[in-house]
C-alpha positions in Angstrom: 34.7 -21.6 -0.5 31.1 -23.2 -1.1 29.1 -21.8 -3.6 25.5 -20.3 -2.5 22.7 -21.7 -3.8 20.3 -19.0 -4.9 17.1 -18.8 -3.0 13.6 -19.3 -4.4 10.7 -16.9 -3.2 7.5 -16.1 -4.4 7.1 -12.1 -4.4 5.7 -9.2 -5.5 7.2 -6.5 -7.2 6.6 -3.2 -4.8 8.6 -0.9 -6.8 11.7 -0.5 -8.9 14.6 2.8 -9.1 17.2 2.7 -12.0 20.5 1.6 -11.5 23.4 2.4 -14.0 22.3 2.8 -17.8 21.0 -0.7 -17.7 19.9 -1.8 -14.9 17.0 -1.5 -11.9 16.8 -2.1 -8.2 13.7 -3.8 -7.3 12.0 -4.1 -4.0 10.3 -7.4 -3.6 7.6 -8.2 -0.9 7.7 -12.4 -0.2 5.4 -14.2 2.3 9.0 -15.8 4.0 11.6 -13.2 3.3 10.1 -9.7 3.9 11.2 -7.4 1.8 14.0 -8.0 -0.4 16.0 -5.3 -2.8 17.6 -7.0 -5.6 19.0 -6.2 -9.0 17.5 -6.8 -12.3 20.2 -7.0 -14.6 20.1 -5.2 -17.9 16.3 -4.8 -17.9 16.2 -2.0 -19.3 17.6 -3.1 -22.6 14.8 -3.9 -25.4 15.8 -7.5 -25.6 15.7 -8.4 -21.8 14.0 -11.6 -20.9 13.5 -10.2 -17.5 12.0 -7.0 -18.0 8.4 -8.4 -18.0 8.7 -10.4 -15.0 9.8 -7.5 -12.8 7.5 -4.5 -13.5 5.9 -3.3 -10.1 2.7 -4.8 -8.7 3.4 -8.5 -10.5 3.8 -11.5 -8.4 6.2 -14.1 -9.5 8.6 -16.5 -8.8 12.1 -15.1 -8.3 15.6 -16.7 -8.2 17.7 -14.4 -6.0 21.8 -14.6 -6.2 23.1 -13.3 -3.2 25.8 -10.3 -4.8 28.4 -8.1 -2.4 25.7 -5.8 -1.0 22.2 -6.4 -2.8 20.8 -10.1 -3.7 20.6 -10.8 -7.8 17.7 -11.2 -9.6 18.7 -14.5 -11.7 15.2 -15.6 -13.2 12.2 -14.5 -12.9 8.1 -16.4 -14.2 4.8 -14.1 -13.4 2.8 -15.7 -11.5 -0.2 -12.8 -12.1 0.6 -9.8 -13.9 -3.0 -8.0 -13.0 -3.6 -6.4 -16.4 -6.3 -4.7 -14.7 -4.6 -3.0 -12.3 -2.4 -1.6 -15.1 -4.8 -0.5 -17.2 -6.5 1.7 -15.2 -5.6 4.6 -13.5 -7.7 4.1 -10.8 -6.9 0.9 -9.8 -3.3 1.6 -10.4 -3.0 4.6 -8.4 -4.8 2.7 -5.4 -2.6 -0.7 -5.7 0.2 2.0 -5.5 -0.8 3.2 -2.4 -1.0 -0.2 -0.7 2.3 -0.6 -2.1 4.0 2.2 -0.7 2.5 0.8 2.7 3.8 -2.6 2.7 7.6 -0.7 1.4 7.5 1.9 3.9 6.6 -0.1 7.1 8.7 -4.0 6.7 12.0 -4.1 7.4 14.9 -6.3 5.0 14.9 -10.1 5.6 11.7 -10.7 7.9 9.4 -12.7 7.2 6.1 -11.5 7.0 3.0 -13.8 5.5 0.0 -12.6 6.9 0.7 -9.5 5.6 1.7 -10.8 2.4 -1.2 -12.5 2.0 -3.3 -9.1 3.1 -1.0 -7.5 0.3 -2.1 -10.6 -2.1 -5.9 -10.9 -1.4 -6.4 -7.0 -1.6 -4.9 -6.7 -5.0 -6.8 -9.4 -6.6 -10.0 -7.6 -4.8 -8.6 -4.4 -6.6 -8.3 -6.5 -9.8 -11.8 -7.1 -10.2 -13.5 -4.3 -8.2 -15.2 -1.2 -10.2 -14.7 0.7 -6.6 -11.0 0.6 -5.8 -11.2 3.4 -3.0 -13.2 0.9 -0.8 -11.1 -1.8 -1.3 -7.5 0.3 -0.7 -9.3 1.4 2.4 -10.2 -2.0 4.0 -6.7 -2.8 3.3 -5.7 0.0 5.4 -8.0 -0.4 8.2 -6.8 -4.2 7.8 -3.2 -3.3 8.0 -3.6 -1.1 11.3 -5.0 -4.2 12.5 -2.1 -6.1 11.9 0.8 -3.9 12.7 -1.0 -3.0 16.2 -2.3 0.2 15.3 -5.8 -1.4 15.6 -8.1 2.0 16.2 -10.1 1.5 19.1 -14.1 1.4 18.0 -15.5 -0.2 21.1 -14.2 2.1 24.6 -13.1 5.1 24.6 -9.6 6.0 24.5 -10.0 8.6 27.0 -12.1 7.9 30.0 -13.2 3.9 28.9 -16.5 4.4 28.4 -18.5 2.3 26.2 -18.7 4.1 22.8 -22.5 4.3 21.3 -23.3 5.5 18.2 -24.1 9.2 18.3 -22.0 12.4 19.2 -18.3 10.7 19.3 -14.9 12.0 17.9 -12.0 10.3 16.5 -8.7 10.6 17.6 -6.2 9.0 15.8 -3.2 10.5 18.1 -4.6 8.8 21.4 -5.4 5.8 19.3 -9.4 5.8 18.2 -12.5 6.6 18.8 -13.6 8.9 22.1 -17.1 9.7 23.6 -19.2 12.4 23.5 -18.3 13.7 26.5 -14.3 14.0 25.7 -15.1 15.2 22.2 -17.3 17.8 23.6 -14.6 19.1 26.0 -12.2 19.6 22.5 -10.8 16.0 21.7 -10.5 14.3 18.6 -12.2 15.2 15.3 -16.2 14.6 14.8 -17.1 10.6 14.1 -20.5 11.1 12.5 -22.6 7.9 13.0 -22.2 6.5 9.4 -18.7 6.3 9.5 -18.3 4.9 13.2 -20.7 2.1 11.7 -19.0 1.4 8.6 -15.5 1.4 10.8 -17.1 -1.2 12.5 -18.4 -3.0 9.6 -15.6 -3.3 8.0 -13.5 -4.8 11.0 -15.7 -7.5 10.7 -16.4 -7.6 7.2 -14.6 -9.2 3.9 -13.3 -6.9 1.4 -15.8 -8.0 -1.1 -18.6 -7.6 0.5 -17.4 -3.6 2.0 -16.9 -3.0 -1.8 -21.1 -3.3 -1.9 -21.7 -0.8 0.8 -23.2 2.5 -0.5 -21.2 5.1 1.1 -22.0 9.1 0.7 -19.5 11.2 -0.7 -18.7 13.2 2.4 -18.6 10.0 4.6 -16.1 8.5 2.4 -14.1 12.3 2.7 -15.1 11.6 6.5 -13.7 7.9 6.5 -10.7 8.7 4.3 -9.2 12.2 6.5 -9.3 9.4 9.9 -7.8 6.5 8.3 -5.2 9.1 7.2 -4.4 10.5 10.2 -3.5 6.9 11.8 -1.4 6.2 8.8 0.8 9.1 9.6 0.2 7.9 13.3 2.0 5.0 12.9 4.2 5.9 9.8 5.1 9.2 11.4 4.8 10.9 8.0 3.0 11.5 5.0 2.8 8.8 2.5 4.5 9.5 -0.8 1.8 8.1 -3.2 -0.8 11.2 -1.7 1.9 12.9 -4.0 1.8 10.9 -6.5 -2.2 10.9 -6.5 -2.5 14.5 -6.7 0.4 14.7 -9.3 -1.6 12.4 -11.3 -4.9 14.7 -10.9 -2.9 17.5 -12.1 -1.6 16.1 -15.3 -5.0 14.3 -16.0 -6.2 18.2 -15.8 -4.0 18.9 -18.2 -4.5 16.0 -20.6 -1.1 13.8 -19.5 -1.2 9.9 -18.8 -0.2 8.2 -16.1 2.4 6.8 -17.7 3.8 10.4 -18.3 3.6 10.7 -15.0 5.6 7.9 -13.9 7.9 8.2 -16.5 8.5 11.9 -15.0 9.3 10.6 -11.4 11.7 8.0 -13.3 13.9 10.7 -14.8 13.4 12.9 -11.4 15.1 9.3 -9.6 17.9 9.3 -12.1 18.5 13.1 -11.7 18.9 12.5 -7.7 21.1 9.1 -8.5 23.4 10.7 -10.7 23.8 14.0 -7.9 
């Protein structure tokens, strides 16, 4: 019988679970292979060459084996490790929550580059950013975009009538945004005129240049709860890093890192493995 050559893919690490006493699974997100679970040998040994190469939100190159049910992680070089992104809890938790996205809604083996590169671009943004809400938020209003969840800004969803800026609702079951007269007779939630605007500007707008848009407190509340509700629209569910945000705001209450926090989850994984 032939032997396989193993495949080459750039990637990013989305997350990893521990396998054995040794080992990890890691999900990988590549531009032509989707997402990909594959193991990393013996990374969690001191000495492992790999262990660097495979930590969640680095891209890199991978070599991938194909073993009896999961593909092999054979070699691995960083291609950007975003030390920002890991120093920061901010930034962290927000690339997180991207990543949890990309996991939750690709399927194994399917290519997916556009995304990919949305995935890509929006973490270098993060990298640099000193406002990492605004940029994990024109991700997600990017990534609604892409996967056909587009919320309608322009008609409303109800009766078609051509949206202006004053008095309309949002809502994200039907799909967008509806007029005043719909939202008056009980449908959707209120759209108050900043936030229908900045929807709008930032369907058009690069992610840099959202980031330098001074945005209210409550209008970011505002902007967040809508772009919520069509995540769980089109995810049918609740995203697991909201969890892990507020987990992380209780231990920073209490003094704990966000390493602690992780490295809770970890043992929580292994707990539920060993079950």
């Amino acid at each position: 019988m032939p032997r396989i050559r193993p495949i080459r893919t750039e990637a990013i690490v989305l997350r990893q679970r521990p396998l054995g006493d040794a080992d990890r699974i890691c999900v990988l997100f590549s531009p032509t292979r989707g997402r990909v679970e594959a193991v990393a040998k013996g990374v969690r040994r001191p000495l492992s060459k790999l262990a660097g190469h495979v930590e969640p939100l680095n891209r890199g190159q991978f070599g991938l084996a194909q073993g009896r049910s999961l593909h092999v992680i054979t070699d691995a070089q960083t291609l950007d490790a975003w030390p920002s992104l890991h120093d920061d809890v901010d930034r962290m938790t927000e690339a997180l929550s991207m990543a949890e996205l990309v996991d939750r809604s690709t399927d194994l083996d399917v290519a997916s580059g556009p995304l990919y590169m949305l995935l890509k671009g929006s973490l270098d943004e993060l990298a640099r950013t000193s406002s990492p809400s605004v940029v994990r938020r024109w991700f997600t209003l990017r990534f609604l975009d892409q996967q056909g969840y587009q919320p309608e800004l322009d008609e409303c969803v109800r009766c078609r009538a051509a949206l202006g800026p004053e008095g309309n609702g949002y809502a994200a079951a039907d799909g967008g945004a509806v007029c005043p007269n719909c939202h008056q007779a009980g449908v959707g939630q209120r759209l108050s005129s900043p936030v229908f605007g900045l929807l709008r500007y930032m369907r058009r707008s690069s992610c840099e240049a959202t980031t330098r848009v001074r945005v209210a407190a409550d209008e970011a509340a505002e902007l967040e709860r809508h772009l919520r509700l069509s995540l769980e629209q089109a995810l049918d569910g609740r995203l697991r890093s909201s969890s892990f945000t507020e987990a992380l705001e209780r231990a920073e209450s209490y003094g704990h890192s966000a390493a602690s926090v992780a490295a809770d989850r970890e043992r929580e994984e292994q707990e539920r493995a060993a079950v």
